[in-house]
C-alpha positions as CSV (number, residue, x, y, z in Angstrom):
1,X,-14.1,23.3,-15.6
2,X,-11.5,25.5,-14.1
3,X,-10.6,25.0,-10.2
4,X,-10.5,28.0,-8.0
5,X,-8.0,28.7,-4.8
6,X,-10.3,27.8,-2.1
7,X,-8.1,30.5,-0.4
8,X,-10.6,33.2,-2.9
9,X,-13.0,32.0,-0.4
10,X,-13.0,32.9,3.4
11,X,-15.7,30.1,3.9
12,X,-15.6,26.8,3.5
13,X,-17.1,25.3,0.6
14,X,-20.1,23.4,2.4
15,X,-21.0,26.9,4.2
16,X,-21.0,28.6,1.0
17,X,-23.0,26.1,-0.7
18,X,-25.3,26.0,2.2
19,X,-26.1,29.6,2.1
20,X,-27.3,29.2,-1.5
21,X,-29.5,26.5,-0.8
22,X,-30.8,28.2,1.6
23,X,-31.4,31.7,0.1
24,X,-33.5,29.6,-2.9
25,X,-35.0,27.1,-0.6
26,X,-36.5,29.8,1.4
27,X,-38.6,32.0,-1.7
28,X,-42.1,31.0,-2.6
29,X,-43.6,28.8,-4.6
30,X,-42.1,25.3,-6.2
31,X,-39.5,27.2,-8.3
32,X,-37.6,28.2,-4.9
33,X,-37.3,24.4,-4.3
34,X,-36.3,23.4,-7.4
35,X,-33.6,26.2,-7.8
36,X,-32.4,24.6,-4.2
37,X,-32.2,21.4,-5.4
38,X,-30.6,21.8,-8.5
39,X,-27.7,23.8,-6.3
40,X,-27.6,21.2,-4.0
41,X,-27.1,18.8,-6.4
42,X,-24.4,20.0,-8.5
43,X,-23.2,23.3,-7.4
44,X,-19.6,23.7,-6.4
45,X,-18.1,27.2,-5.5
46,X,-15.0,26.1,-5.7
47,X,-15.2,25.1,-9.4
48,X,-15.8,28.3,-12.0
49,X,-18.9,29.8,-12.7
50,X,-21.8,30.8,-10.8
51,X,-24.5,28.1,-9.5
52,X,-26.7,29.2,-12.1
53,X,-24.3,28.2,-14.8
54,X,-23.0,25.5,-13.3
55,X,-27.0,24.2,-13.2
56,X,-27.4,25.2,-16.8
57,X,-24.7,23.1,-17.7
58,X,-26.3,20.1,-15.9
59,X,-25.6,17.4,-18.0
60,X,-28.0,14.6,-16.1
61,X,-30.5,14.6,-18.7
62,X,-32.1,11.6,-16.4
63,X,-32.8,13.9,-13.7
64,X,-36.9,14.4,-13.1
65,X,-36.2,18.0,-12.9
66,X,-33.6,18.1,-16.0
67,X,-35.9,20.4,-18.3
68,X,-37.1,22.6,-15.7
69,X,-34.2,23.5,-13.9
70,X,-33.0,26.8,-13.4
71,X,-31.4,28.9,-16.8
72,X,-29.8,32.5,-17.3
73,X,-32.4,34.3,-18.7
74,X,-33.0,34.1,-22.6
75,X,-31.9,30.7,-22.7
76,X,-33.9,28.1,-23.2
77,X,-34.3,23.8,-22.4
78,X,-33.3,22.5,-25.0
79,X,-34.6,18.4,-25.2
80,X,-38.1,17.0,-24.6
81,X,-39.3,14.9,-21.6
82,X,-37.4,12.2,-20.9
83,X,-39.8,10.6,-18.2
């Protein structure tokens, strides 16, 4: 994964991370929680790609919440349930 100048960023990267947790975190419903989790768990916005593909490349396949995390549209889990 590509790095990117923290100076592309005004904010720090906990505030940033922050207010994407807590823009999911605070829709309706369990799928707002999950989306919150998964960013809290693995997104970095100093590292390339947007939360949501940085989730979909989520490679903790242990994870409870593995095959219902958060995709880009049109894709889909791939993997059964590995509970």
């Amino acid at each position: 994964m590509e790095i990117i100048n923290k100076s592309d960023y005004p904010e720090d990267r906990d505030t940033v991370r922050e207010r994407v947790i807590k823009r999911e975190a605070s829709k309706p419903g369990l799928k707002g929680k999950i989306r919150a989790f998964c960013c809290h768990c693995i997104y970095d916005p100093y590292q390339s790609g947007t939360w949501l593909k940085q989730v979909e490349n989520c490679t903790s396949c242990d994870c409870p919440l593995y095959t219902v995390r958060p995709l880009p549209v049109g894709h889909k889990h791939t993997g059964g349930d590995h509970g």
